[in-house]
ROMITOR-245731 format. One record per residue (C-alpha): residue number from 1; residue in three letters; x, y, z. Coordinates in steps of 0.05 Angstrom, whole numbers, plus 5000, padded with zeros to 4 digits. Layout:
// ROMITOR-245731
voke/vexgu/px/py/pz
NUM/ALA/X/Y/Z
...
This chain:
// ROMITOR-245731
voke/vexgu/px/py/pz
1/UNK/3630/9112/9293
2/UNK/3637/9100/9220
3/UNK/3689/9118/9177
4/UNK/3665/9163/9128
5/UNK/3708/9221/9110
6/UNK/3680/9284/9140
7/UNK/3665/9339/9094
8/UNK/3699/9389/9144
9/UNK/3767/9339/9136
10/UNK/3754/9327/9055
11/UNK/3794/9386/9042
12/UNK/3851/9375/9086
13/UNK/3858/9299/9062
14/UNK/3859/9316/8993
15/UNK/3909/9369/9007
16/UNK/3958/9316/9045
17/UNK/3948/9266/8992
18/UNK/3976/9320/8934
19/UNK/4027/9352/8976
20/UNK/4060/9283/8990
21/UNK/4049/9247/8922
22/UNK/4083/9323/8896
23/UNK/4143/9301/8944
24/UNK/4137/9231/8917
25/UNK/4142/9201/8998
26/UNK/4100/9140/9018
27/UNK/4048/9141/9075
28/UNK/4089/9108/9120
29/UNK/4143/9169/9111
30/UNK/4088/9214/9131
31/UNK/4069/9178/9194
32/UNK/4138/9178/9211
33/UNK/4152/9243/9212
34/UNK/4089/9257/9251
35/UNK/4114/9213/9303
36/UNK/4050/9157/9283
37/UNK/4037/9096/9252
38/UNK/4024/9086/9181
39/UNK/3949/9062/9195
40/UNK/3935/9131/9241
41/UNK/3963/9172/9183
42/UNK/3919/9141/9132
43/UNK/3861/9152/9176
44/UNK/3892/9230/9175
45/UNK/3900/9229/9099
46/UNK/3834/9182/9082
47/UNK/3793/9248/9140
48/UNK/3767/9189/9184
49/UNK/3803/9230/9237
50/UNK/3818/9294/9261
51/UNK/3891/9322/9264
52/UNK/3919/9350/9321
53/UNK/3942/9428/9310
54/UNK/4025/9414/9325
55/UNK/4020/9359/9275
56/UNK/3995/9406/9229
57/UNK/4036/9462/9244
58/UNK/4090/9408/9229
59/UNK/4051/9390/9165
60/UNK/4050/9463/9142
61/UNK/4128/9474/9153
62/UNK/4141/9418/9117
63/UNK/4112/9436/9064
64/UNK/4121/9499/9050
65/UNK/4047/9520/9062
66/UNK/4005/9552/9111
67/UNK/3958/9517/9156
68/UNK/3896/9556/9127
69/UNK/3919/9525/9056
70/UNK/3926/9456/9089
71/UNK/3854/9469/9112
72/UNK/3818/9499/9056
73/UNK/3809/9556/9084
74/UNK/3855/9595/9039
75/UNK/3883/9587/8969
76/UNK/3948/9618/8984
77/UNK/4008/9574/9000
C-alpha cells in the first residue's frame, strides 16, 4: 500500500492540522490524547490512514466542532 493521502481523508487531515496548530499543541499531544503514538497520528493527520469514529467523536469534542466539519462534509462548526 502506498502512502499517498487519500482524497476522501485530504479534507479531514487538513482540518486536524488547523484545528491543532489554532490550539498551538504538538503532534505528539494529539496522539496522546487519542490514546496513540505520535507516528499513527501523523499517519491520521498526513490521511495515510483512516480514523476510527470514537477517536473522532473525541476529535470533534475537543474541538469544539462537529464530526461532519472534521470531515468536510459540512461548513458549520
Amino acid at each position: 500500500m502506498n502512502n499517498q493521502k487519500k482524497p476522501e481523508m485530504a479534507e479531514l487531515a487538513q482540518r486536524l492540522k488547523k484545528l491543532r496548530k489554532d490550539k498551538k499543541m504538538k503532534q505528539s499531544e494529539m496522539a496522546e490524547l487519542l490514546g496513540c503514538t505520535t507516528s499513527h497520528y501523523q499517519k491520521i493527520e498526513y490521511g495515510e490512514i483512516n480514523i476510527p469514529g470514537i477517536s473522532l467523536m473525541i476529535l470533534a469534542d475537543y474541538f469544539g466542532v462537529t464530526t461532519d466539519y472534521l470531515l468536510g462534509r459540512s461548513e458549520e462548526t
